[in-house]
PDB file of N, CA, C and O in Angstrom:
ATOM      1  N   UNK A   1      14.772   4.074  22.827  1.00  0.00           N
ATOM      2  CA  UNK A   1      14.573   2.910  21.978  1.00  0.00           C
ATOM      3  C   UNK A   1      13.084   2.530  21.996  1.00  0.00           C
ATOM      4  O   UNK A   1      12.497   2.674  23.069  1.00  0.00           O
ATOM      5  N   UNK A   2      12.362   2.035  20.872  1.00  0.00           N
ATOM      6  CA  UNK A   2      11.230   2.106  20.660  1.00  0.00           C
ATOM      7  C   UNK A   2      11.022   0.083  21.139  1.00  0.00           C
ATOM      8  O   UNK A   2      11.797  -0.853  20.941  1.00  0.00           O
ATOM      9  N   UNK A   3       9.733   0.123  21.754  1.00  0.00           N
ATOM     10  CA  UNK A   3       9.734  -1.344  21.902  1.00  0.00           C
ATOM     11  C   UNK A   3       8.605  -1.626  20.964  1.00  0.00           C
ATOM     12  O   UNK A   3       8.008  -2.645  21.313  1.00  0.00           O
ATOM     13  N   UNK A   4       8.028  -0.975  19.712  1.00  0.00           N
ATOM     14  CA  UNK A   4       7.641  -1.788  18.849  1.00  0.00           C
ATOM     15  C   UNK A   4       8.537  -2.407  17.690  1.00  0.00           C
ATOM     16  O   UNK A   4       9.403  -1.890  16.983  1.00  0.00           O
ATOM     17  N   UNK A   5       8.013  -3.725  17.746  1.00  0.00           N
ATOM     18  CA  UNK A   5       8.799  -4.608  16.914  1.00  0.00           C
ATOM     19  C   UNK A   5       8.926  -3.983  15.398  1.00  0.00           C
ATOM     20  O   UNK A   5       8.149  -3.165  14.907  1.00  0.00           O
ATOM     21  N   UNK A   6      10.068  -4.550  14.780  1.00  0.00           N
ATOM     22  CA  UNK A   6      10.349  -3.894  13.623  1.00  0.00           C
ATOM     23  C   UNK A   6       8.984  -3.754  12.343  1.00  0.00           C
ATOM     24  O   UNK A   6       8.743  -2.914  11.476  1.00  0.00           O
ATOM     25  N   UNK A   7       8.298  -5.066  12.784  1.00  0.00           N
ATOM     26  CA  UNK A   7       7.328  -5.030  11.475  1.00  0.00           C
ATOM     27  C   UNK A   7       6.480  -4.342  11.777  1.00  0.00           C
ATOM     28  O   UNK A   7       5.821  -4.151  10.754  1.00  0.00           O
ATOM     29  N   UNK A   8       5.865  -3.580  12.954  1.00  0.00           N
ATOM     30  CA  UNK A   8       5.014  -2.417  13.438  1.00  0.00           C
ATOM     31  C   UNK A   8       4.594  -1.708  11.941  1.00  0.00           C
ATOM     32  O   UNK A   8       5.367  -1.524  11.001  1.00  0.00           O
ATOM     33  N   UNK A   9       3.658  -1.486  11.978  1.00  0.00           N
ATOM     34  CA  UNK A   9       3.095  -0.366  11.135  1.00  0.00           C
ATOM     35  C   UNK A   9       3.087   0.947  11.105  1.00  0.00           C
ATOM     36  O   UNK A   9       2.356   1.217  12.059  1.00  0.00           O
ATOM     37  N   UNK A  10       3.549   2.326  10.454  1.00  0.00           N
ATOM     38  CA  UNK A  10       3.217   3.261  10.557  1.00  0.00           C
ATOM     39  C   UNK A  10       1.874   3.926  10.480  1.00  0.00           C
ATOM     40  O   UNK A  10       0.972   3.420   9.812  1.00  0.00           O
ATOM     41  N   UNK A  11       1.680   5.282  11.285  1.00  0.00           N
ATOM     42  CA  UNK A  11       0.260   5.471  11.416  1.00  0.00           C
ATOM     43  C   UNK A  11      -0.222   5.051   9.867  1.00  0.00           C
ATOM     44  O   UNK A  11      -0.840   4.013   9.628  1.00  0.00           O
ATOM     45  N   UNK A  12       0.123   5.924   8.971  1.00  0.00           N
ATOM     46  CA  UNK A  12      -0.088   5.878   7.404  1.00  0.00           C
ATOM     47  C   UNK A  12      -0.204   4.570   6.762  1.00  0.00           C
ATOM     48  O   UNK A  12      -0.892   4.330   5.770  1.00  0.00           O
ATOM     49  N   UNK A  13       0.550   3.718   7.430  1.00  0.00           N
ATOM     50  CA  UNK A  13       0.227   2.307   6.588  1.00  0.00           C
ATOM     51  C   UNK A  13      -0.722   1.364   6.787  1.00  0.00           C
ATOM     52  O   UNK A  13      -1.069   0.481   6.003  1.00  0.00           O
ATOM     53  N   UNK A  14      -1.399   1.751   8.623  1.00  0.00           N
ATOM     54  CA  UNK A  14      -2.443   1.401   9.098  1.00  0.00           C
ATOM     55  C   UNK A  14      -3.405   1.976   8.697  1.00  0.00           C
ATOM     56  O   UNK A  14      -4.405   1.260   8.745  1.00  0.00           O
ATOM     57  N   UNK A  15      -3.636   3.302   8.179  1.00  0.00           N
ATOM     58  CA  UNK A  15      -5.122   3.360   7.921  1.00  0.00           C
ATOM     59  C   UNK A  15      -5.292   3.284   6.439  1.00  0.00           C
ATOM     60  O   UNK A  15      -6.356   3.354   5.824  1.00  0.00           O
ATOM     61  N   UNK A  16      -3.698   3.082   5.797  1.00  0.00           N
ATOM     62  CA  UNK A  16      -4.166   2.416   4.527  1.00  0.00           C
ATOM     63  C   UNK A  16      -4.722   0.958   4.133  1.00  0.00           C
ATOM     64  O   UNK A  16      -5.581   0.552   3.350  1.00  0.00           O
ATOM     65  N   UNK A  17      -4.200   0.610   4.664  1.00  0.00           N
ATOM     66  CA  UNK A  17      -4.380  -0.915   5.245  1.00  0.00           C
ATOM     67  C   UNK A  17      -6.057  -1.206   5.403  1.00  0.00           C
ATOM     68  O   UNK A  17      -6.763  -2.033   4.826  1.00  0.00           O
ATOM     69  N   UNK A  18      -6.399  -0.160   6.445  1.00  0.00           N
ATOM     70  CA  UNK A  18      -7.947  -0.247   6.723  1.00  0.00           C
ATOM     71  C   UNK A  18      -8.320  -0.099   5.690  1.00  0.00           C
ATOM     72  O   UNK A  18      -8.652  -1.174   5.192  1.00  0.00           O
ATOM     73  N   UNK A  19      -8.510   1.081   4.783  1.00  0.00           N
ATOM     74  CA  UNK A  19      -9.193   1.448   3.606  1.00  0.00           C
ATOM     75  C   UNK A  19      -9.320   0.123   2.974  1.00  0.00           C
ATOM     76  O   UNK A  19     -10.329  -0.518   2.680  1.00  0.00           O
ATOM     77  N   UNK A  20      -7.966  -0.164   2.822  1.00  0.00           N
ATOM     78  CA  UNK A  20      -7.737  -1.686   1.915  1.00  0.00           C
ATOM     79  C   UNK A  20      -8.939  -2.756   2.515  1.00  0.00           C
ATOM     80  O   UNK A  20      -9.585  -3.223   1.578  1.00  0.00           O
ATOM     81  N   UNK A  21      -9.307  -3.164   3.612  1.00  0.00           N
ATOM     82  CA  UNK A  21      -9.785  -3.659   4.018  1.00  0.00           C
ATOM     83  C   UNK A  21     -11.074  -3.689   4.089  1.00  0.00           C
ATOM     84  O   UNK A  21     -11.813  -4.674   4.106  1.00  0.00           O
ATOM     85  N   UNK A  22     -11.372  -2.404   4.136  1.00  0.00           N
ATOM     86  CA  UNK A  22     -12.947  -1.793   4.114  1.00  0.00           C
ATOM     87  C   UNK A  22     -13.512  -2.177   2.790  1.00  0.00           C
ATOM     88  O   UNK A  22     -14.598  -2.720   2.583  1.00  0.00           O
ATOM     89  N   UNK A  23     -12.162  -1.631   1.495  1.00  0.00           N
ATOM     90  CA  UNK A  23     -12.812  -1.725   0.587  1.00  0.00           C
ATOM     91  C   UNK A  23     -12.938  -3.633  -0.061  1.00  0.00           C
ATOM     92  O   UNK A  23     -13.653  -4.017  -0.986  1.00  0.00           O
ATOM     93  N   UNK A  24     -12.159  -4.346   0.649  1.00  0.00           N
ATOM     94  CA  UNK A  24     -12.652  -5.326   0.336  1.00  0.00           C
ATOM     95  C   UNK A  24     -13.611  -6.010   1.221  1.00  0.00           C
ATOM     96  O   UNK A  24     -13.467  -7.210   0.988  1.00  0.00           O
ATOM     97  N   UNK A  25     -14.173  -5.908   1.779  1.00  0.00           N
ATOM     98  CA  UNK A  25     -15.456  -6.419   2.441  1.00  0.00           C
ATOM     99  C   UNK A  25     -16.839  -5.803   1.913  1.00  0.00           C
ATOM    100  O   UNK A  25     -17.993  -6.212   1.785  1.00  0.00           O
ATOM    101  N   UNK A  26     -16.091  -4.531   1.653  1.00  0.00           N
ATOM    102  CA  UNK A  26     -17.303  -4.219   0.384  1.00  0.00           C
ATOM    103  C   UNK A  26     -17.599  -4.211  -0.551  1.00  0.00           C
ATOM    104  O   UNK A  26     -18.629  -3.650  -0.925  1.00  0.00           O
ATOM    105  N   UNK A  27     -16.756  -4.872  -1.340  1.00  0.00           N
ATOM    106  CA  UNK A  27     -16.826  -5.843  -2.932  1.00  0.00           C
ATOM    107  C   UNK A  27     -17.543  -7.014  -2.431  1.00  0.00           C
ATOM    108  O   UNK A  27     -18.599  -7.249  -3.016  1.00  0.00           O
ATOM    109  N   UNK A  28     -17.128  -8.001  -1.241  1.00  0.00           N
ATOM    110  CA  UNK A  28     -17.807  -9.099  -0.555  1.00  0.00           C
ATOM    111  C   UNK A  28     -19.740  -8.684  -0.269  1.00  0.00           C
ATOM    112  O   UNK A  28     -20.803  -9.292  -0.401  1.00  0.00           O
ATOM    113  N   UNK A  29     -19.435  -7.731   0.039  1.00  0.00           N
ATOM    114  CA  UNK A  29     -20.725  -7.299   0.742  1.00  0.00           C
ATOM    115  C   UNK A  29     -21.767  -7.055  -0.648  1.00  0.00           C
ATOM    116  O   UNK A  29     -22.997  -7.099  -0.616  1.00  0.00           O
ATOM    117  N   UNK A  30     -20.895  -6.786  -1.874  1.00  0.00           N
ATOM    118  CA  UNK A  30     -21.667  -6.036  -2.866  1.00  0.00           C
ATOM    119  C   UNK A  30     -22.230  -7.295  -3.758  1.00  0.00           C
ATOM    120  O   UNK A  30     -23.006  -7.060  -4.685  1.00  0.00           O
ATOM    121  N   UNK A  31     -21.838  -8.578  -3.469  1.00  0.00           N
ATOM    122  CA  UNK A  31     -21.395  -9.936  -4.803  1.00  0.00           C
ATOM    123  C   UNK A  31     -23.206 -10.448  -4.108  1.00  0.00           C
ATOM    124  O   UNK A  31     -24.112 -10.935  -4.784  1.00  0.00           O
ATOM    125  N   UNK A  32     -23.236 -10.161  -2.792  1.00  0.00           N
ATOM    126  CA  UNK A  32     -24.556 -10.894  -2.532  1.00  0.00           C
ATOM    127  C   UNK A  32     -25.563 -10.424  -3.373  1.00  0.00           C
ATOM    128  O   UNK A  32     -26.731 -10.411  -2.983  1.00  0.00           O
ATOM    129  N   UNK A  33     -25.204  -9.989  -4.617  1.00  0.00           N
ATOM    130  CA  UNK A  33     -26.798  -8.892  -4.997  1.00  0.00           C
ATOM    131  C   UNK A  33     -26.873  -9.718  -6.530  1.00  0.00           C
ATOM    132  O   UNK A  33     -27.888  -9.823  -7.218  1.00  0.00           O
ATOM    133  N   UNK A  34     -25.149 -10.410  -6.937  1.00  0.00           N
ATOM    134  CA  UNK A  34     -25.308 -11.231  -7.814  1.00  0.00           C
ATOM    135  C   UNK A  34     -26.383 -12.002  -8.456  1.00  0.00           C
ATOM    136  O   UNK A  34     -27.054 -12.784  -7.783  1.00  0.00           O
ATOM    137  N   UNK A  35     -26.583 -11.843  -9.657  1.00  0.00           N
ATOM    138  CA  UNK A  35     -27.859 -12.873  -9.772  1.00  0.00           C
ATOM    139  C   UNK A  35     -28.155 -14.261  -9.722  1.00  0.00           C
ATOM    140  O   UNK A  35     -29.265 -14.689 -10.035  1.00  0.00           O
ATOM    141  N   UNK A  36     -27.028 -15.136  -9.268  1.00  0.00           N
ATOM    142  CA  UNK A  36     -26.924 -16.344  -9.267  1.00  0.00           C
ATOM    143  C   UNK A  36     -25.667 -16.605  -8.676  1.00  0.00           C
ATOM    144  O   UNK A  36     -24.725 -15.859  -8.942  1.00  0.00           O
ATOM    145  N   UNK A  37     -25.494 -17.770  -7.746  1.00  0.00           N
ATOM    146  CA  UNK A  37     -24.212 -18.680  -7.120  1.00  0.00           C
ATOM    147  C   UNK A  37     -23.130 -18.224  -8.111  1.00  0.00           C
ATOM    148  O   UNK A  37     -22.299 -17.355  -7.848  1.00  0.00           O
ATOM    149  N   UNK A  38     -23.239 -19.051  -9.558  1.00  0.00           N
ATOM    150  CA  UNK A  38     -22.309 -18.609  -9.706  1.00  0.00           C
ATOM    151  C   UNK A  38     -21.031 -17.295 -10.168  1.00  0.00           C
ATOM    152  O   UNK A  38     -19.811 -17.130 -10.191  1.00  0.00           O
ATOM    153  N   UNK A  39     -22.454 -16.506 -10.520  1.00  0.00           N
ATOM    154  CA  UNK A  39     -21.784 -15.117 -10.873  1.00  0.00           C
ATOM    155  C   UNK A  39     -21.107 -14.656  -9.277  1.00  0.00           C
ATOM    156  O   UNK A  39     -19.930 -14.304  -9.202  1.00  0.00           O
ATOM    157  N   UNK A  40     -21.693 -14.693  -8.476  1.00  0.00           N
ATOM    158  CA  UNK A  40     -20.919 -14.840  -7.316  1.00  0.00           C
ATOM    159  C   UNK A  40     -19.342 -14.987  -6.787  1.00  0.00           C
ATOM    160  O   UNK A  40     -18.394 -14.344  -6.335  1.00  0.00           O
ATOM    161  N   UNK A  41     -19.825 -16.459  -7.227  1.00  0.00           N
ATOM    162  CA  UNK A  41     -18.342 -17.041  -6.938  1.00  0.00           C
ATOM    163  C   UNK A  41     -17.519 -16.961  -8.090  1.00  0.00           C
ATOM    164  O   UNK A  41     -16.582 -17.758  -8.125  1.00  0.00           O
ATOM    165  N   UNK A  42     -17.668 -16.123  -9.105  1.00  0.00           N
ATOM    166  CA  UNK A  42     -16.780 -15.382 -10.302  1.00  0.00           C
ATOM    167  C   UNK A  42     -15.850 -14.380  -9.157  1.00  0.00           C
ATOM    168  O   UNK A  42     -14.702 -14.303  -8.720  1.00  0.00           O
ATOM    169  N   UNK A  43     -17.232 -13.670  -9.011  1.00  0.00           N
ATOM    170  CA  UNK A  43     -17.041 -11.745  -8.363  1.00  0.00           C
ATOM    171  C   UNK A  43     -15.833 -12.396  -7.497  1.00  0.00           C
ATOM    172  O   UNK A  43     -14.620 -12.352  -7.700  1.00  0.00           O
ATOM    173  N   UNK A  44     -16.468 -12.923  -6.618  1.00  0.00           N
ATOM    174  CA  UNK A  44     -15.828 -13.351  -5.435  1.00  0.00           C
ATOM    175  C   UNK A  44     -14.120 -13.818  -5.535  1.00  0.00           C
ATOM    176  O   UNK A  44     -13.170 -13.589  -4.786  1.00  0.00           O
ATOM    177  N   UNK A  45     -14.239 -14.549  -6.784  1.00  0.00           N
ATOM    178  CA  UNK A  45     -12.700 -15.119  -7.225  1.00  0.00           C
ATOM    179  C   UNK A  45     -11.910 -14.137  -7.726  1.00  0.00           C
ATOM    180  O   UNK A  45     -10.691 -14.218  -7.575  1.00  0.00           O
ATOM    181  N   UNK A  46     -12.526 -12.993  -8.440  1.00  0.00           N
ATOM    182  CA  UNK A  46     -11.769 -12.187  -8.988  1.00  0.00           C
ATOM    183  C   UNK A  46     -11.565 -11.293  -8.309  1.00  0.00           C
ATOM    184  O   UNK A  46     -10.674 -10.607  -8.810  1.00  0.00           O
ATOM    185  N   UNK A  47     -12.155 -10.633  -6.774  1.00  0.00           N
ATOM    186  CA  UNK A  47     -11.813 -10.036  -5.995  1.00  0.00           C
ATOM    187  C   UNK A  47     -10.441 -10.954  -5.389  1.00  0.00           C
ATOM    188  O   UNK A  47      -9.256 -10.643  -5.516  1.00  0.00           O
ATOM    189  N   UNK A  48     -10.878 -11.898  -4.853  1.00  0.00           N
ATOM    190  CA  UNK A  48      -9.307 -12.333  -3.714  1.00  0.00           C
ATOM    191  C   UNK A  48      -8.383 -12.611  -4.976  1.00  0.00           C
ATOM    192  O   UNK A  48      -7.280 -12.832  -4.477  1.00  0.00           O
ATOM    193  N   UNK A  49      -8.302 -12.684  -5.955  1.00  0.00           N
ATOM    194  CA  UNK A  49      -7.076 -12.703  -6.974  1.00  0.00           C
ATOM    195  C   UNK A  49      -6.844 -11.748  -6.958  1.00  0.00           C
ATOM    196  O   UNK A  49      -5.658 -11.750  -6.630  1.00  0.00           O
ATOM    197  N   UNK A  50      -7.234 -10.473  -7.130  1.00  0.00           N
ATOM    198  CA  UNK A  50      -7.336  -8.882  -8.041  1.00  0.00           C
ATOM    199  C   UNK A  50      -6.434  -8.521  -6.551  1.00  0.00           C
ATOM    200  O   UNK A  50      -5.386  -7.893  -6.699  1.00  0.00           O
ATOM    201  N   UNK A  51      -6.913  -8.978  -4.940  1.00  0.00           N
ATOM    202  CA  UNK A  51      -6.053  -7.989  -4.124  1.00  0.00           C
ATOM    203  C   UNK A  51      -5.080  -9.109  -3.464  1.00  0.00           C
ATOM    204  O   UNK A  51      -4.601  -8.823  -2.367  1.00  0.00           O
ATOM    205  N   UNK A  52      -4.774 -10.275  -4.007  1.00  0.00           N
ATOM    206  CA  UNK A  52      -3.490 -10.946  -3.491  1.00  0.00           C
ATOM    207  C   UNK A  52      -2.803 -11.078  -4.673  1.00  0.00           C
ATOM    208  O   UNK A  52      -1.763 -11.704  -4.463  1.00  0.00           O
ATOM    209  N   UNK A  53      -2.970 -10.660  -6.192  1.00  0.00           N
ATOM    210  CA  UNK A  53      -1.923 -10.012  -6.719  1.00  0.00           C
ATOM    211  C   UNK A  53      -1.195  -8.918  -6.497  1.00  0.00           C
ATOM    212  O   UNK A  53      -0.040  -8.898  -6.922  1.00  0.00           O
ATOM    213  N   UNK A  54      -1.734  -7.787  -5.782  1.00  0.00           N
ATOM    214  CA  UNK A  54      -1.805  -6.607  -5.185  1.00  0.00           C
ATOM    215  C   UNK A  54      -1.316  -6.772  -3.891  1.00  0.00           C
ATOM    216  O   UNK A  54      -0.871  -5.675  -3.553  1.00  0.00           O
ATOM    217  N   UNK A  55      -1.199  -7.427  -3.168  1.00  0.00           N
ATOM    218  CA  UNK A  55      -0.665  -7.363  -1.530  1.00  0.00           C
ATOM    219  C   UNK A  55       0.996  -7.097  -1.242  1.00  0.00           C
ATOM    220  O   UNK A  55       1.396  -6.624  -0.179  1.00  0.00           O
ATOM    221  N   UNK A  56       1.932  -7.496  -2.414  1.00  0.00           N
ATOM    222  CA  UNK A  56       2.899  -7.034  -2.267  1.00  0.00           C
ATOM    223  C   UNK A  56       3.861  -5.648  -2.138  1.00  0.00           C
ATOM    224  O   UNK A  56       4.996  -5.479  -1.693  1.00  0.00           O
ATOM    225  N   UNK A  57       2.536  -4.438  -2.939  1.00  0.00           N
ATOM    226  CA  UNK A  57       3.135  -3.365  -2.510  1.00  0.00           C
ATOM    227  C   UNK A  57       2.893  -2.765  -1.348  1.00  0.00           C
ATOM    228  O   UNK A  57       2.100  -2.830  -0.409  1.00  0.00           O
ATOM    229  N   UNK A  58       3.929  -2.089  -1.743  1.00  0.00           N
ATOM    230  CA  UNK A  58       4.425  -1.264  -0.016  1.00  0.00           C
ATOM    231  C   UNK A  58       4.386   0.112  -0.344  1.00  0.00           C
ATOM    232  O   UNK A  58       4.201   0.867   0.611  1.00  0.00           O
ATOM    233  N   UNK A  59       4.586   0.897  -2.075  1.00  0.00           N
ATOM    234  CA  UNK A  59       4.856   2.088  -1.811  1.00  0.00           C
ATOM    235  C   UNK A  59       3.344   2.831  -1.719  1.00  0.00           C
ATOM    236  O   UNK A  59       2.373   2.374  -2.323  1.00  0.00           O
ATOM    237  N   UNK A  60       3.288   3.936  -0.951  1.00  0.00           N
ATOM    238  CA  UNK A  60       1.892   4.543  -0.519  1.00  0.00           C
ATOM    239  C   UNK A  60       1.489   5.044  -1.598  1.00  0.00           C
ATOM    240  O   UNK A  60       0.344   4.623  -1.764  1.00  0.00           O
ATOM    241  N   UNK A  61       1.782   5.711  -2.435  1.00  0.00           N
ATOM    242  CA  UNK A  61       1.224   6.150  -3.778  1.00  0.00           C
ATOM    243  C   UNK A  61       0.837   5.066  -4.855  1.00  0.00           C
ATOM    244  O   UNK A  61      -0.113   5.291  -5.605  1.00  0.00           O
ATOM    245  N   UNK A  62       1.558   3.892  -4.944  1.00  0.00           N
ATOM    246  CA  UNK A  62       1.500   2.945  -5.672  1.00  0.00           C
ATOM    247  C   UNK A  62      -0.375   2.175  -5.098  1.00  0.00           C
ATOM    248  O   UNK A  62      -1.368   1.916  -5.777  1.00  0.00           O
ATOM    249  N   UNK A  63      -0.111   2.051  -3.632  1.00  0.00           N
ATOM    250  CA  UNK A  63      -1.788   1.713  -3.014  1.00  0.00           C
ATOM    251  C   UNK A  63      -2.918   2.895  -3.130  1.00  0.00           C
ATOM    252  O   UNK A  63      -4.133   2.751  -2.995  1.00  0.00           O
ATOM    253  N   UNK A  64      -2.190   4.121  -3.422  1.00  0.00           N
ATOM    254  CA  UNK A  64      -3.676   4.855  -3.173  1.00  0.00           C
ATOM    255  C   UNK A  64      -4.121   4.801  -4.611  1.00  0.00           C
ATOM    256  O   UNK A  64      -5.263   5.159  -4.900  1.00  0.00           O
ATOM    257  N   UNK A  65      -3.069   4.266  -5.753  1.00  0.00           N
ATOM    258  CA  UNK A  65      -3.397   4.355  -6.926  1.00  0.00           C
ATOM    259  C   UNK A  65      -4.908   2.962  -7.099  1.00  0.00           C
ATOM    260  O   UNK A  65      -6.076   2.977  -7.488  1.00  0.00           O
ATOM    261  N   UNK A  66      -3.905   1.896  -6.516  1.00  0.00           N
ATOM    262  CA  UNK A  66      -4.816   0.691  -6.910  1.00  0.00           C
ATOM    263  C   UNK A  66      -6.456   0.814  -5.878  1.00  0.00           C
ATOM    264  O   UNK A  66      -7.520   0.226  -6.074  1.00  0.00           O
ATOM    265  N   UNK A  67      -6.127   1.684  -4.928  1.00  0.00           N
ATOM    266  CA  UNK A  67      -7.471   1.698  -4.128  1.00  0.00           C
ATOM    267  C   UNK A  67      -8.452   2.837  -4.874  1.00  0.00           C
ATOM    268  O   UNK A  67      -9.672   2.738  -4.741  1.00  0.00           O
ATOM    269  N   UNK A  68      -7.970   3.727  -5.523  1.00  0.00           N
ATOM    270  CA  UNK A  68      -8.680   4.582  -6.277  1.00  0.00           C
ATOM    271  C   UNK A  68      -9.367   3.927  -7.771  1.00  0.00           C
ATOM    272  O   UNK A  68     -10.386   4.238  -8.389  1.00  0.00           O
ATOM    273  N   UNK A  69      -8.234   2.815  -8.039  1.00  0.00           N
ATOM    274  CA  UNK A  69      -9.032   1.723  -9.399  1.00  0.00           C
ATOM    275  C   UNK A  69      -9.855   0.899  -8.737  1.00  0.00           C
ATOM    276  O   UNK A  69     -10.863   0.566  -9.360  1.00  0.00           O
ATOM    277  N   UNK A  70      -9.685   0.364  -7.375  1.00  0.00           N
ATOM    278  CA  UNK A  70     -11.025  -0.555  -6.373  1.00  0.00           C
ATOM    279  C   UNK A  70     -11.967   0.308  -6.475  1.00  0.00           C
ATOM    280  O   UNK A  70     -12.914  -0.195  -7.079  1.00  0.00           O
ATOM    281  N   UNK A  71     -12.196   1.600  -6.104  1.00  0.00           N
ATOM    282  CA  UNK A  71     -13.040   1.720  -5.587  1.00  0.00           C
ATOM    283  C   UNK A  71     -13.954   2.130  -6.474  1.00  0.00           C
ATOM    284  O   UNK A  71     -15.166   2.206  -6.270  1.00  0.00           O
ATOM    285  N   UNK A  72     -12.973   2.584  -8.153  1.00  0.00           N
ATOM    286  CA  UNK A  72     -13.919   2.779  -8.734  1.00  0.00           C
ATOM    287  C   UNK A  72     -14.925   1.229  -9.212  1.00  0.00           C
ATOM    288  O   UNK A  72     -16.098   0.877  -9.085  1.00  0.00           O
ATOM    289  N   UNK A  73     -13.806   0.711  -9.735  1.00  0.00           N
ATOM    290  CA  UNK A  73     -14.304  -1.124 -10.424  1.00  0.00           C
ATOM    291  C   UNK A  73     -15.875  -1.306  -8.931  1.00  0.00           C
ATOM    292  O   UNK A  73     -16.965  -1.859  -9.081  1.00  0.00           O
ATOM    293  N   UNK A  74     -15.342  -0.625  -7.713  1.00  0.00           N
ATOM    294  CA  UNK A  74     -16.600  -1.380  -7.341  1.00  0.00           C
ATOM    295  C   UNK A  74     -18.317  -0.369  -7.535  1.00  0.00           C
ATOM    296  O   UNK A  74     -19.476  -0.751  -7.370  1.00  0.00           O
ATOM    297  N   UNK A  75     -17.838   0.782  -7.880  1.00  0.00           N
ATOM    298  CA  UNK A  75     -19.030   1.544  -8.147  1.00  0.00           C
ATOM    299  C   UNK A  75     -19.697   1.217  -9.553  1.00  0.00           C
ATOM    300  O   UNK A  75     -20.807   1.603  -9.918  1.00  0.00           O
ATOM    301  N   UNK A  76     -18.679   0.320 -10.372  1.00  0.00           N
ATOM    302  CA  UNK A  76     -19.388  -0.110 -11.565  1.00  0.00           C
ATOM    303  C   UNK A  76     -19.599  -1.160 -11.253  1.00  0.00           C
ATOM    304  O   UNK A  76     -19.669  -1.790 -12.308  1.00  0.00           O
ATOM    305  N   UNK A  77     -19.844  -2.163 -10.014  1.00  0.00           N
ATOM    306  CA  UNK A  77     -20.052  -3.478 -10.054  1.00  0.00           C
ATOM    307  C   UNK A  77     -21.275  -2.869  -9.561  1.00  0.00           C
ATOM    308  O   UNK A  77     -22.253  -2.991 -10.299  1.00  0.00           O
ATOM    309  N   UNK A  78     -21.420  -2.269  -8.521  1.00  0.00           N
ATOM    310  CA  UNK A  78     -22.648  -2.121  -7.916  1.00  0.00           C
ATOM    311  C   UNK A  78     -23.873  -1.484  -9.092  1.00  0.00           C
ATOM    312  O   UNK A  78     -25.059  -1.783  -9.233  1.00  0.00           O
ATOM    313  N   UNK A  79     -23.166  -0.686  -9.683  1.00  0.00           N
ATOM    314  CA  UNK A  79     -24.176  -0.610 -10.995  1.00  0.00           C
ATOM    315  C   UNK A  79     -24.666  -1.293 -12.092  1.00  0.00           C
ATOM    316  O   UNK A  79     -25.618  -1.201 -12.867  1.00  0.00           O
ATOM    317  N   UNK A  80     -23.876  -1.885 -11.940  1.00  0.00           N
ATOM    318  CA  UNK A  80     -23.939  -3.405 -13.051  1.00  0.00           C
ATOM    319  C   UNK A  80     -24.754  -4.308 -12.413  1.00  0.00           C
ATOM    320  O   UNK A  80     -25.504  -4.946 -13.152  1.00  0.00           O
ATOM    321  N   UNK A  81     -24.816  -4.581 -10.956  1.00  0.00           N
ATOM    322  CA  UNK A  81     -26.011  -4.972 -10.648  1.00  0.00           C
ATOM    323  C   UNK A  81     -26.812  -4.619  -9.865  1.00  0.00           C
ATOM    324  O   UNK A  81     -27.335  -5.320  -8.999  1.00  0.00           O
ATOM    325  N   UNK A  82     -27.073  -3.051 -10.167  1.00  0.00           N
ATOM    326  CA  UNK A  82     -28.232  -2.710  -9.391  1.00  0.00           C
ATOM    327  C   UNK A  82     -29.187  -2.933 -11.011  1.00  0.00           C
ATOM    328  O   UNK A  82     -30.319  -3.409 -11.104  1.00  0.00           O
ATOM    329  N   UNK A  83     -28.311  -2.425 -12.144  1.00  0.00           N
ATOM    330  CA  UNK A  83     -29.123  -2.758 -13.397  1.00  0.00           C
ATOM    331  C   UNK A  83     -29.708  -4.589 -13.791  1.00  0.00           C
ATOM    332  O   UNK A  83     -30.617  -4.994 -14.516  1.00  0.00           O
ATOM    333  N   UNK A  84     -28.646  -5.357 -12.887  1.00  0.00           N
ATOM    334  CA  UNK A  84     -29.480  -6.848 -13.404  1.00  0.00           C
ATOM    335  C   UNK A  84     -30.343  -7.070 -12.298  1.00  0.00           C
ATOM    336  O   UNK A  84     -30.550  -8.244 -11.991  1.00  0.00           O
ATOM    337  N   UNK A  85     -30.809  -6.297 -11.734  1.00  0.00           N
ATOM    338  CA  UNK A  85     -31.919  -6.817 -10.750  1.00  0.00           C
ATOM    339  C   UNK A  85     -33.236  -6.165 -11.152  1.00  0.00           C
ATOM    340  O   UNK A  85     -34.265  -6.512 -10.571  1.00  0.00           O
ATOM    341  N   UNK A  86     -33.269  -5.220 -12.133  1.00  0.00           N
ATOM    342  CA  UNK A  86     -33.998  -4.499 -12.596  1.00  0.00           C
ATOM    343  C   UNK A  86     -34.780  -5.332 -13.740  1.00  0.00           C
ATOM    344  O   UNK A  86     -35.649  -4.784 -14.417  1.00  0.00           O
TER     345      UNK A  86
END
């Protein structure tokens, strides 16, 4: 009998989880380059909406889908403002 509790994580759901995590601290990490407060606190709003609409799935293909649309949305944010700083 296993003594981790039922809600335990599988290896697989933990390092999806991380990814998930990684990749949102680095949308956070990316908003500081914003050109102003409030474009900021746009980025910023539409990130924690965009992944607590998103927190309810569970199936693994269904997350690697939405982390593969994160990660692209964030390579065009970062380009979008590496171009307004220019």
């Amino acid at each position: 009998m296993s003594k981790l509790p039922k809600s335990a994580l599988s290896l697989k759901q933990f390092l999806l989880r991380q990814e998930v995590l990684k990749l949102y601290r680095e949308i956070f990490r990316s908003t500081k380059y914003a050109p102003n407060e409030t474009t900021r606190r746009e980025l910023r709003d539409w990130a924690r909406t965009d992944f607590r609409n998103n927190m309810h799935h569970t199936d693994e293909v269904t997350i690697k889908a939405l982390l593969h649309y994160g990660n692209k949305s964030l390579k065009d944010l970062q380009h979008s403002l590496a171009l307004s700083k220019s």
